[in-house]
N, C-alpha and C positions, 0 to 999 in steps of 0.2 A: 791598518796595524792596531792591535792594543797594546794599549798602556794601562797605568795605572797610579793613581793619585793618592798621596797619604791624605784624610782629613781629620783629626782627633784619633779617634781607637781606632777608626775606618778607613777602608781603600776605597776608592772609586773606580771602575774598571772602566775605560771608553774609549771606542775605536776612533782612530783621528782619521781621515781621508782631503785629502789638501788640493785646492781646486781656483779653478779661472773663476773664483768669486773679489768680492771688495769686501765684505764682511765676517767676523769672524761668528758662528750659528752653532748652539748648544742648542740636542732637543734629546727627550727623554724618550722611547716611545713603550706604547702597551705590553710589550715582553721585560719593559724598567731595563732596558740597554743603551747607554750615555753613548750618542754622537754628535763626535766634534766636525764641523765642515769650517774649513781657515783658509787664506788665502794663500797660493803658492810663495814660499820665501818667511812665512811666519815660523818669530822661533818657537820654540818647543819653553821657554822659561814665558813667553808672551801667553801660551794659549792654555798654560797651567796656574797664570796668574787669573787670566778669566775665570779657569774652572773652578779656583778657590773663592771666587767673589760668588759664584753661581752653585758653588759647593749643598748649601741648607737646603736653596731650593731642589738642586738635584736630587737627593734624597727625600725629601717632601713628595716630588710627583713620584718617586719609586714606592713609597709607603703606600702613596694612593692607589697606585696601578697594580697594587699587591691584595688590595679588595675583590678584586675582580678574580683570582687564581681561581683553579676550584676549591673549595670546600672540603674537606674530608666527607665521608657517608654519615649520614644525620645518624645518630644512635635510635639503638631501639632499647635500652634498657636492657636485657636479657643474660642472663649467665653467659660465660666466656665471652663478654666484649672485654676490651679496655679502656679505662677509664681513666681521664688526670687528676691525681693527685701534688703541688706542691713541687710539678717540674715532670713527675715521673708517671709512670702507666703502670698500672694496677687492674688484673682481673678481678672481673665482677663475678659474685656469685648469689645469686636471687633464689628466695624462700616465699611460699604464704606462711604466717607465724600467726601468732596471738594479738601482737603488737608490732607498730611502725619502731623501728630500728634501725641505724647502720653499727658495724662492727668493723673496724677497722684493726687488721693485723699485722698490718705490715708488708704483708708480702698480696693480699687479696682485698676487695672489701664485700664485705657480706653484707647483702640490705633482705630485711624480714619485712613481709608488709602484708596485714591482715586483709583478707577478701573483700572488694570494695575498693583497696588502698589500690596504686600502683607504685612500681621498684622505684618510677622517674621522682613523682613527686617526693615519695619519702629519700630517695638521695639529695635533690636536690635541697629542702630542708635541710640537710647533714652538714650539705656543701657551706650554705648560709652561716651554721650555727658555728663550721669552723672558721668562717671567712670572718666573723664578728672578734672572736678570741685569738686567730692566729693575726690578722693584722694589728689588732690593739700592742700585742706582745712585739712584733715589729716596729710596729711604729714608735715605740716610749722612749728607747734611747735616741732616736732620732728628733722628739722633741724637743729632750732634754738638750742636744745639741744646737736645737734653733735657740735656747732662750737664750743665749750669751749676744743674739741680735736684738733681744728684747721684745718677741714675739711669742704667742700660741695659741693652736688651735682653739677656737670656741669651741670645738666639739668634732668626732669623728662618728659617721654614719655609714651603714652598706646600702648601697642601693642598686638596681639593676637598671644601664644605661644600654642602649643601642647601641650609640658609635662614642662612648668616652666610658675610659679605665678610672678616671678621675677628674675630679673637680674642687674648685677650693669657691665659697662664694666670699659676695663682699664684707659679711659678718664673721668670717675666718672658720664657716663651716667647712671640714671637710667631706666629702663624698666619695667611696670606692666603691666600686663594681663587684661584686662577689665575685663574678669569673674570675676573680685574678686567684681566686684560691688553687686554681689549676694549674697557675703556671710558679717556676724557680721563686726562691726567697728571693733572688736579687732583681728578679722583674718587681716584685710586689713594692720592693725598695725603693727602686727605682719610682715607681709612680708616688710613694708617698713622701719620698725627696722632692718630685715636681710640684705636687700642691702644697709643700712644707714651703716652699721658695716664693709663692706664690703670696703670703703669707707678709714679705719683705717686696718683692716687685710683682704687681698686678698683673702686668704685661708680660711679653715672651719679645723683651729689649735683651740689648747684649750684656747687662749686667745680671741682668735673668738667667743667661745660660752662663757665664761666667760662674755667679753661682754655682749652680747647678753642679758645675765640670771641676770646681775644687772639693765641694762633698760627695761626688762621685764621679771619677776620673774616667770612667769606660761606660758611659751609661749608655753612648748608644747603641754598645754593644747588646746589652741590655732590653732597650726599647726595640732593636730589630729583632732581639729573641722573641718576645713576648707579642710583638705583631707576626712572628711564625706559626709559631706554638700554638694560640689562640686565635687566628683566622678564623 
C-alpha cells in the first residue's frame, strides 16, 4: 500500500508492506521510491515515527539518485533551441554580426557573434555578467537581514562548481555558481539563504536548518525545484 508522510513543505510517498520479519527496514532505491518492510502487528503511528527520524536522509539519497535521471539533449547553441532564462524558456535566435552581443527581449534572446566567435561562448558570457548583477541585487536585502545576527559576507563571488550551487568558506567568502542564473528567483534565494546561514552555524546542525526554515519556510520546496530544473 501507499501512504504518505508530511515532512516540512514536503510529502514523502512509501509503500509499507508488512512481513514475518523482527525489524523494522527503510530503503530508498534507484527509481528514489521509499520502502518500508515492518513486522506484522506494527502500528502505523510506530513506523511513521521511524520515517520521521529517517525523514533528511530519505530525501538525501532521493536528491542523490536524482543525478543519475537522464539529462536533457546537451544544446547545441543554434536558433530555435530554448534556453533558461531566471526559471523560464526562452527561444534563441543566433546572427554573425560585427560584434559579440546578447539582446535580451523578453520574449527571445538574440546572441550576435562575429565570425571566429561562437553563439555558446558569447551566451555564456551574458549568462555570467547577468549572474554577477542579478544575484548581487538578490542577495542585499538578505544581507541586510543577516546583520541583526551580527554577521556578513566578506565578499560575494561567481564561480563555476561541478557538483555545488554554493559555498560560503571560513573567511565569510561567498561563492555561487552562475548556473543558478537559469533557474526561479526563489531557487537562487534559496541557496544564498544557505551560505547566508552558514555565516552564523558552520555546520548543517539542527540549528542550521532551524535557521534556515524560519527565513524561508518552504525551501525545500525550493531546493527540489532547482535540483529539477538544473539537472
Amino acid at each position: 500500500m501507499i501512504r504518505q508522510l508530511r515532512y516540512g513543505s514536503q510529502e514523502i510517498a512509501y509503500s509499507l508492506d508488512y512481513s514475518r520479519r523482527k525489524t523494522l527496514g527503510i530503503a530508498v532505491t534507484p527509481d528514489r521510491e521509499v520502502i518500508v518492510k515492518a513486522p506484522e502487528g506494527t502500528s502505523l503511528s510506530r513506523i511513521e515515527e521511524k520515517l520521521g527520524k529517517r525523514a533528511r536522509w530519505i530525501l538525501k539519497q532521493q536528491s542523490y539518485f536524482l543525478r543519475f535521471y537522464p539529462r536533457a539533449t546537451e544544446k547545441q547553441y543554434r536558433g530555435g533551441e530554448s534556453h533558461l532564462y531566471l526559471g523560464r524558456q526562452y527561444r534563441l535566435r543566433v546572427m554573425v554580426g560585427k560584434k559579440n552581443e546578447v539582446h535580451f527581449t523578453g520574449r527571445e534572446i538574440i546572441v550576435s557573434h562575429k565570425p571566429g566567435s561562437t553563439a555558446k561562448s558569447v551566451l555564456m558570457t551574458w549568462y555570467r555578467h547577468r549572474a554577477k548583477e542579478k544575484f548581487a541585487e538578490i542577495a542585499e536585502p538578505w544581507i541586510q537581514r543577516f546583520e541583526k545576527y551580527g554577521v556578513q559576507p566578506d565578499s560575494m563571488h561567481i564561480q563555476k562548481m561541478p557538483t555545488r550551487w554554493g559555498s560560503c568558506t571560513t573567511k565569510g567568502k561567498i561563492i555561487l555558481n552562475p548556473e543558478l542564473i537559469k533557474a526561479p528567483k526563489a531557487c537562487i534565494e534559496y541557496v544564498i539563504i544557505h551560505e547566508l546561514c552558514h555565516l552564523i552555524h558552520k555546520h548543517h546542525t539542527k540549528a542550521f536548518f532551524q535557521l534556515q526554515s524560519r527565513l524561508m519556510p518552504d525551501w525545500e520546496k525550493w531546493k527540489d525545484k532547482l535540483e529539477t530544473i538544473l539537472q
